[in-house]
HTML snippet that shows the backbone in 3Dmol.js (N, CA, C, O; Angstrom):
<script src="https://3Dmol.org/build/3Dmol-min.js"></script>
<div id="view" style="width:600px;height:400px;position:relative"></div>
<script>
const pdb = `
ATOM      1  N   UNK A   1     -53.284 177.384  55.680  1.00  0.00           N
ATOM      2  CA  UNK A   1     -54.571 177.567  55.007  1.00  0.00           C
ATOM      3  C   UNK A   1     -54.609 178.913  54.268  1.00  0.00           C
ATOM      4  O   UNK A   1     -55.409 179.125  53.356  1.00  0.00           O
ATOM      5  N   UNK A   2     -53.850 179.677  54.633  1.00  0.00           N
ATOM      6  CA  UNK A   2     -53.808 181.290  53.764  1.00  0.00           C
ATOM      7  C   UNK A   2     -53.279 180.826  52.497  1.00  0.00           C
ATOM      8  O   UNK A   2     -53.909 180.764  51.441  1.00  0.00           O
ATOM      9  N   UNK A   3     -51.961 180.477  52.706  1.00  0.00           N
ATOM     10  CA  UNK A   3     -51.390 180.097  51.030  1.00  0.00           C
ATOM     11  C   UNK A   3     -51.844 179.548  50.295  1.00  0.00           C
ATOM     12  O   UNK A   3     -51.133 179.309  49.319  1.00  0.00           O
ATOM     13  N   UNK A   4     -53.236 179.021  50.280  1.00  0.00           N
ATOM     14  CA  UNK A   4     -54.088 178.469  49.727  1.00  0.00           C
ATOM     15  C   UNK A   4     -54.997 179.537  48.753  1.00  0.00           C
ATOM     16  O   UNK A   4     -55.173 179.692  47.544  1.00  0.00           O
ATOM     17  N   UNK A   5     -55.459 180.171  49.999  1.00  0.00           N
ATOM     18  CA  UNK A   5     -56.051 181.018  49.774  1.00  0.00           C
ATOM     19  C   UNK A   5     -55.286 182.537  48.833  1.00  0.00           C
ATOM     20  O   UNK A   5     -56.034 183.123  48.050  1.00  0.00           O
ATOM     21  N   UNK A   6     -54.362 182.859  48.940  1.00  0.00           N
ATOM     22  CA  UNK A   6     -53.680 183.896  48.101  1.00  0.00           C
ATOM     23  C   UNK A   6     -52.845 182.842  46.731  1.00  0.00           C
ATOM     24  O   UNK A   6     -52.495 183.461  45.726  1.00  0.00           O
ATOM     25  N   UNK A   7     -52.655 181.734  46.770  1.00  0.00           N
ATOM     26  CA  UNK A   7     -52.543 181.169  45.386  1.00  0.00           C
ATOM     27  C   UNK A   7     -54.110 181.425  44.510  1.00  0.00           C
ATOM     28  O   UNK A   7     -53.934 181.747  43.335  1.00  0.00           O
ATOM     29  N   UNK A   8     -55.433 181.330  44.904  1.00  0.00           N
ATOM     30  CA  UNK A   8     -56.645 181.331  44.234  1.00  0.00           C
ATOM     31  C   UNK A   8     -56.256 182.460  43.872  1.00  0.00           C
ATOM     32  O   UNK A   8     -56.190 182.833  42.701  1.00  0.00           O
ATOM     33  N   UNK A   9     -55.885 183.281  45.118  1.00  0.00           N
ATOM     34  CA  UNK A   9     -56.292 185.074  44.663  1.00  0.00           C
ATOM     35  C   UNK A   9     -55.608 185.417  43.236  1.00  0.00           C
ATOM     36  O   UNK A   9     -56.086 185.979  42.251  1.00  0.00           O
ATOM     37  N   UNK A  10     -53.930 184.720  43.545  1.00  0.00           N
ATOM     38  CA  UNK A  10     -53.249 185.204  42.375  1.00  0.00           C
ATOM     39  C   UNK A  10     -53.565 184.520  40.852  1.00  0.00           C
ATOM     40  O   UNK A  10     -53.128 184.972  39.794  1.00  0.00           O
ATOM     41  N   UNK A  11     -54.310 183.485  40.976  1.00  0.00           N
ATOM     42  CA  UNK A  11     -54.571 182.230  39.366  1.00  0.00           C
ATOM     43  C   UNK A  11     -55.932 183.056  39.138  1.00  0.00           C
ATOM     44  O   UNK A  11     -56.444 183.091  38.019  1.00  0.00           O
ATOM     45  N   UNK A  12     -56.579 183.814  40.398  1.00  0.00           N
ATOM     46  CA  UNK A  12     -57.579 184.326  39.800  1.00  0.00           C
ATOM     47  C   UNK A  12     -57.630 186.321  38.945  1.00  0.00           C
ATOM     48  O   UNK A  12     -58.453 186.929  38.261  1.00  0.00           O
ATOM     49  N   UNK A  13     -56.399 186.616  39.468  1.00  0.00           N
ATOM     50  CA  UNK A  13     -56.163 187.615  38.623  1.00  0.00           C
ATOM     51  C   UNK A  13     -55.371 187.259  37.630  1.00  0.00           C
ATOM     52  O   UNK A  13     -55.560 187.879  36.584  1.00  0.00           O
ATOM     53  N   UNK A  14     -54.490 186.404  37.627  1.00  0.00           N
ATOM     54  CA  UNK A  14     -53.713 186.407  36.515  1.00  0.00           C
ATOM     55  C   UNK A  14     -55.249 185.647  35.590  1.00  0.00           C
ATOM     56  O   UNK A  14     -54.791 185.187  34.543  1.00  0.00           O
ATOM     57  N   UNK A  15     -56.402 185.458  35.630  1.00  0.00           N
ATOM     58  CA  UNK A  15     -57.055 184.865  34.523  1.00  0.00           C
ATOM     59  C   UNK A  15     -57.999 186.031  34.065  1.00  0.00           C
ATOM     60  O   UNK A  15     -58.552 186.224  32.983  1.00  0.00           O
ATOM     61  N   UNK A  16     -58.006 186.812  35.348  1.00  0.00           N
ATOM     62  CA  UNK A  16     -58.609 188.097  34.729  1.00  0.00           C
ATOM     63  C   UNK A  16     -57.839 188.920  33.802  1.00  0.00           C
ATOM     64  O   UNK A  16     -58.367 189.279  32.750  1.00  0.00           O
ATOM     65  N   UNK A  17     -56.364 189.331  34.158  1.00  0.00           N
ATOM     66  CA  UNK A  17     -55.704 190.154  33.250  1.00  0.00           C
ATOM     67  C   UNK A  17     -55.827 189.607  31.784  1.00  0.00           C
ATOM     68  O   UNK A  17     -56.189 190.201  30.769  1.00  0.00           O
ATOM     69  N   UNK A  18     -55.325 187.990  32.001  1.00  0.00           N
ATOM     70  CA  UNK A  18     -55.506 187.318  30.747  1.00  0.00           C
ATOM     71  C   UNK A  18     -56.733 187.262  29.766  1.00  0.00           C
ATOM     72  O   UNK A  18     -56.697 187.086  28.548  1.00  0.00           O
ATOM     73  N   UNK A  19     -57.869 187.458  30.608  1.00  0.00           N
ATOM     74  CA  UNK A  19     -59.180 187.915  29.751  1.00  0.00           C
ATOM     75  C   UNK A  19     -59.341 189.270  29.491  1.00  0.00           C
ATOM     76  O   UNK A  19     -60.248 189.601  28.728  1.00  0.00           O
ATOM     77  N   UNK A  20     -58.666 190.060  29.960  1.00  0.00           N
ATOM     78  CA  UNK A  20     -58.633 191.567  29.676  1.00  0.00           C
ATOM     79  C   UNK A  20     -57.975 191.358  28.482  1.00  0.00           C
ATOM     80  O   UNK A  20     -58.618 191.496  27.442  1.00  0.00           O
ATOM     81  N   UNK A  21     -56.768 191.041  28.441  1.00  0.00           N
ATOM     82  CA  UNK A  21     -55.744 190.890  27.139  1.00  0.00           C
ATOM     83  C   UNK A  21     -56.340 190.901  26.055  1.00  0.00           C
ATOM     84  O   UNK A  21     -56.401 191.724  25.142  1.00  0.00           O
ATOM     85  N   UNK A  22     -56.963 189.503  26.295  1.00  0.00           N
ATOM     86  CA  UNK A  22     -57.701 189.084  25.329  1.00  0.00           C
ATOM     87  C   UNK A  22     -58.386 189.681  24.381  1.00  0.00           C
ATOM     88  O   UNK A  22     -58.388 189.440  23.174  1.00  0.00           O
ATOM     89  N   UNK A  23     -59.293 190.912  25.314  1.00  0.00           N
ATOM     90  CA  UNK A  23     -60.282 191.671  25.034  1.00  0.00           C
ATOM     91  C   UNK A  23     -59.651 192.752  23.856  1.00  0.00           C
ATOM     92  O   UNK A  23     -60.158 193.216  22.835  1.00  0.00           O
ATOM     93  N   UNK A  24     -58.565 192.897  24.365  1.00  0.00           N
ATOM     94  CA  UNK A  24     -57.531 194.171  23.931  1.00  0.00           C
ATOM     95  C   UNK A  24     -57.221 193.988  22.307  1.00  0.00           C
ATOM     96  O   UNK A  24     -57.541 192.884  21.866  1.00  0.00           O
ATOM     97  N   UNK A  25     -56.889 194.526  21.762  1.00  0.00           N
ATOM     98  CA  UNK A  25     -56.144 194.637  20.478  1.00  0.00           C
ATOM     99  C   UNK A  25     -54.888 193.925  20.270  1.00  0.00           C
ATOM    100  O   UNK A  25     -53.852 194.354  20.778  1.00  0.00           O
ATOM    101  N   UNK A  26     -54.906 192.752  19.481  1.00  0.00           N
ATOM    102  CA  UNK A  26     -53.270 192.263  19.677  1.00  0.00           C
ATOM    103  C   UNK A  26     -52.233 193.237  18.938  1.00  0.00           C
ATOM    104  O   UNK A  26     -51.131 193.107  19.470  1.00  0.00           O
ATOM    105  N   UNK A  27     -52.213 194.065  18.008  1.00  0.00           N
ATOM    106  CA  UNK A  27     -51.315 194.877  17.477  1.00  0.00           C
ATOM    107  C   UNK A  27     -50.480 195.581  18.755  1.00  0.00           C
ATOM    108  O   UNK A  27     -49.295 195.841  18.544  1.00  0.00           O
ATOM    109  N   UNK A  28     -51.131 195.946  20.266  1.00  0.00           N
ATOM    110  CA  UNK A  28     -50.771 196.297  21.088  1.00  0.00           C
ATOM    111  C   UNK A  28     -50.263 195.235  21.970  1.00  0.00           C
ATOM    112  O   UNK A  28     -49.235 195.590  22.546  1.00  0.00           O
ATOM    113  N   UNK A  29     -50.529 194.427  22.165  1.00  0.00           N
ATOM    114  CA  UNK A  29     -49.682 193.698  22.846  1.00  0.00           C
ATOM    115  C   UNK A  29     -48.686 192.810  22.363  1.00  0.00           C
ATOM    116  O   UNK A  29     -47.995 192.055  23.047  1.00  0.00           O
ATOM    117  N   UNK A  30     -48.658 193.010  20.694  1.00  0.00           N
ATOM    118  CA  UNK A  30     -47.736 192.748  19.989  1.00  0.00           C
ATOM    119  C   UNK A  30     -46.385 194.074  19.594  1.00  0.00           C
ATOM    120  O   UNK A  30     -45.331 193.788  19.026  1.00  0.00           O
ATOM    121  N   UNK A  31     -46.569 194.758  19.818  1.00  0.00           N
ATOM    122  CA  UNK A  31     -45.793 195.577  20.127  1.00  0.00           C
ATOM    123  C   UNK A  31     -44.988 195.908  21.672  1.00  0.00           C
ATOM    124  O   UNK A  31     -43.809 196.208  21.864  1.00  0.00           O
ATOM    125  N   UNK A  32     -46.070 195.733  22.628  1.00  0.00           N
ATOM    126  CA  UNK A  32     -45.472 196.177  24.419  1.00  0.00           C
ATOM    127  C   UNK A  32     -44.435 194.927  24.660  1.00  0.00           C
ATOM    128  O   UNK A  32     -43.608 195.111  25.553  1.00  0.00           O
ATOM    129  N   UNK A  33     -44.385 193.542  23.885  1.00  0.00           N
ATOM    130  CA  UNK A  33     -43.871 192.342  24.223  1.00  0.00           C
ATOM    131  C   UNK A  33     -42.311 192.852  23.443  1.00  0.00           C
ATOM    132  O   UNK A  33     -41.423 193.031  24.276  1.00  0.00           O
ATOM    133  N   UNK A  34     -42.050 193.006  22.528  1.00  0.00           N
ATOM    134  CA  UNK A  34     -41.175 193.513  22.308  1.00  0.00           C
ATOM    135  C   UNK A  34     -40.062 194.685  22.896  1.00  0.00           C
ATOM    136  O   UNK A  34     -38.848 194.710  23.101  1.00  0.00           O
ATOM    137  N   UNK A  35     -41.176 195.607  23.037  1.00  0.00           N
ATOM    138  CA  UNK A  35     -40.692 197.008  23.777  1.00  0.00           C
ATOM    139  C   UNK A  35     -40.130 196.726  25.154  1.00  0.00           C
ATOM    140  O   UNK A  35     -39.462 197.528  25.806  1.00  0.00           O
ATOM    141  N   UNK A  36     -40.470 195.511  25.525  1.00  0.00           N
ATOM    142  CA  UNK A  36     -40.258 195.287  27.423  1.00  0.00           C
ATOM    143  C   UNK A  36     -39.570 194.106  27.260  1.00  0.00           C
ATOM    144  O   UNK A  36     -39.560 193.589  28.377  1.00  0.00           O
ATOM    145  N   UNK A  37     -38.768 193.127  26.187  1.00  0.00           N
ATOM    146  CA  UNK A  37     -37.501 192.459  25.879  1.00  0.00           C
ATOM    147  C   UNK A  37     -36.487 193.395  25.843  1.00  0.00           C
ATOM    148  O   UNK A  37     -35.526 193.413  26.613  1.00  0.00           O
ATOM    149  N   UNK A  38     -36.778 194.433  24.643  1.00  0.00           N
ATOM    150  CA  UNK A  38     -35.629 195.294  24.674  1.00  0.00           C
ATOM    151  C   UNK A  38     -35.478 196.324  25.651  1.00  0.00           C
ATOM    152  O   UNK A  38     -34.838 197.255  25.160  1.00  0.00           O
ATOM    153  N   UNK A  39     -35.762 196.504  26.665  1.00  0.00           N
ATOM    154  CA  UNK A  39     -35.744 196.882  27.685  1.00  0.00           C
ATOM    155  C   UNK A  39     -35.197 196.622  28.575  1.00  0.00           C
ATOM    156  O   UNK A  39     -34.250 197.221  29.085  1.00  0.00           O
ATOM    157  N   UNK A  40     -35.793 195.534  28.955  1.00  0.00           N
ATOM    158  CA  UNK A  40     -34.913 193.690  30.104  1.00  0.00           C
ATOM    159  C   UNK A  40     -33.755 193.618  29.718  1.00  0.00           C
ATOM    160  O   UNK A  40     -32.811 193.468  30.493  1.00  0.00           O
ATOM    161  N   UNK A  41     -33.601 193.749  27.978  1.00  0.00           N
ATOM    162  CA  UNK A  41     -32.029 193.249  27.364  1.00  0.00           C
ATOM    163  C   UNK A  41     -31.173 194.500  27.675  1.00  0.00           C
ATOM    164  O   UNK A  41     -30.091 194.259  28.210  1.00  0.00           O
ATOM    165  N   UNK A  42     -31.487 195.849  27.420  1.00  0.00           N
ATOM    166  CA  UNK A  42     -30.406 196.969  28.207  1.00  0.00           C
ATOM    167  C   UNK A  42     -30.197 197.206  29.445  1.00  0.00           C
ATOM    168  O   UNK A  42     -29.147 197.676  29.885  1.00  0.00           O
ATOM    169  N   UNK A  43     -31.093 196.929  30.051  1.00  0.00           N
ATOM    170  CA  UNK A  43     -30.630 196.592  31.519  1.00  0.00           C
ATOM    171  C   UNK A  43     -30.214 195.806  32.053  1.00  0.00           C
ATOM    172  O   UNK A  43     -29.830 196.041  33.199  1.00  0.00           O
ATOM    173  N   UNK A  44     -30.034 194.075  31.337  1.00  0.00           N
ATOM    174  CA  UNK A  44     -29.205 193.498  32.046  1.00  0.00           C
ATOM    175  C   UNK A  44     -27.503 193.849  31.213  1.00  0.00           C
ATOM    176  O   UNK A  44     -26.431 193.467  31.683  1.00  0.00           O
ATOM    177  N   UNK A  45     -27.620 194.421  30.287  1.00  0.00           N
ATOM    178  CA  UNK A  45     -26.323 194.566  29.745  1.00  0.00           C
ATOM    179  C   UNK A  45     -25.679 195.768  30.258  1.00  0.00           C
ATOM    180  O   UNK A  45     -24.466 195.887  30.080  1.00  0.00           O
ATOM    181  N   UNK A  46     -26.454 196.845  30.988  1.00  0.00           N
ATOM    182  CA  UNK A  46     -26.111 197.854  32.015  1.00  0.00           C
ATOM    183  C   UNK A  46     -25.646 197.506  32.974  1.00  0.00           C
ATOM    184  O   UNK A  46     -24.591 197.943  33.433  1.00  0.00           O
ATOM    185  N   UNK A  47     -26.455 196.508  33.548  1.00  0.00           N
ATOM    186  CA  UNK A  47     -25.894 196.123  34.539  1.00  0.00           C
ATOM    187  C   UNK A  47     -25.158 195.004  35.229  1.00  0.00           C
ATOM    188  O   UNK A  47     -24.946 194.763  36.418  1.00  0.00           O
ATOM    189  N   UNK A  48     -24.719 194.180  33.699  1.00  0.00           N
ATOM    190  CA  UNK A  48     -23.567 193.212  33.493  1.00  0.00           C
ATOM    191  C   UNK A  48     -22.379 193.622  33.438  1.00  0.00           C
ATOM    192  O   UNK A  48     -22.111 193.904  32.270  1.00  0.00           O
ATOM    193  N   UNK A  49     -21.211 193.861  34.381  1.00  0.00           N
ATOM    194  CA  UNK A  49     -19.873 194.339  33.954  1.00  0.00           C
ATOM    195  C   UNK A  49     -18.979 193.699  32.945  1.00  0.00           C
ATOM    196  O   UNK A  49     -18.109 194.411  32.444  1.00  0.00           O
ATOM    197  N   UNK A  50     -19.060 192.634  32.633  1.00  0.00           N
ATOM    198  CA  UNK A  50     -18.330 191.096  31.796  1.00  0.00           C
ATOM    199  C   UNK A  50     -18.481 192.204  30.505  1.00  0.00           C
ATOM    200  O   UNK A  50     -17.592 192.989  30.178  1.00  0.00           O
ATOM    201  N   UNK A  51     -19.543 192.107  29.981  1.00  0.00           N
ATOM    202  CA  UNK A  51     -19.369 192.827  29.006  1.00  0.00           C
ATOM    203  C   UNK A  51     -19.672 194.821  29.054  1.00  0.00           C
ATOM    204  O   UNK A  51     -20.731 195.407  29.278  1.00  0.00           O
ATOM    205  N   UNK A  52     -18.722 195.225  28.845  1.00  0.00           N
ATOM    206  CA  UNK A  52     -18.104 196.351  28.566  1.00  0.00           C
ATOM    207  C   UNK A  52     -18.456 197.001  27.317  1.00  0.00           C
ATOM    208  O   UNK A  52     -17.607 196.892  26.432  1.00  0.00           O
ATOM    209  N   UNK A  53     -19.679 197.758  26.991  1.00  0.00           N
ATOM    210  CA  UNK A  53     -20.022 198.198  25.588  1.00  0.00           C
ATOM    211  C   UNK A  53     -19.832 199.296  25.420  1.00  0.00           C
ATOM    212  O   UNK A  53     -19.766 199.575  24.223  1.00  0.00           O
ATOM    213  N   UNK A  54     -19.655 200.427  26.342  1.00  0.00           N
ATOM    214  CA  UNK A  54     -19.438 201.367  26.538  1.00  0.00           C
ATOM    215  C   UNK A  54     -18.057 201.640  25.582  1.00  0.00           C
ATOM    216  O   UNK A  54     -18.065 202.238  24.506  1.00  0.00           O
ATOM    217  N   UNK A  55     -17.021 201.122  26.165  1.00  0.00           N
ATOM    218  CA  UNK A  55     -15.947 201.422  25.581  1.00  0.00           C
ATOM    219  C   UNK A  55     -15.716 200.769  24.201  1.00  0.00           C
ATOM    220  O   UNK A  55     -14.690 201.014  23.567  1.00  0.00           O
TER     221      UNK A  55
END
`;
const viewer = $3Dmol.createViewer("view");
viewer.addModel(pdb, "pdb");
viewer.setStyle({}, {cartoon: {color: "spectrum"}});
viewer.zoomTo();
viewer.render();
</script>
């Protein structure tokens, strides 16, 4: 009966953030979506040995 209860909790913040978003300026969250791909993408290539960019 809890996991019930902390699935609401979490569909109910993720609908709040999502109405915050909303609220927000998209020029900014059109920019942070980008900035935090290329981000994800150097760190998994940091921390992929297969490929070797360094050298």
């Amino acid at each position: 009966m809890f996991w019930v209860f902390f699935y609401c909790e979490r569909l109910f913040s993720f609908v709040y953030l999502w109405s915050f978003l909303d609220s927000m300026q998209k020029s900014v969250f059109v920019i942070l979506v980008p900035l935090f791909f290329c981000i994800l993408l150097t760190v998994i290539l940091t921390l992929c040995p297969s490929t070797d960019v360094a050298n």
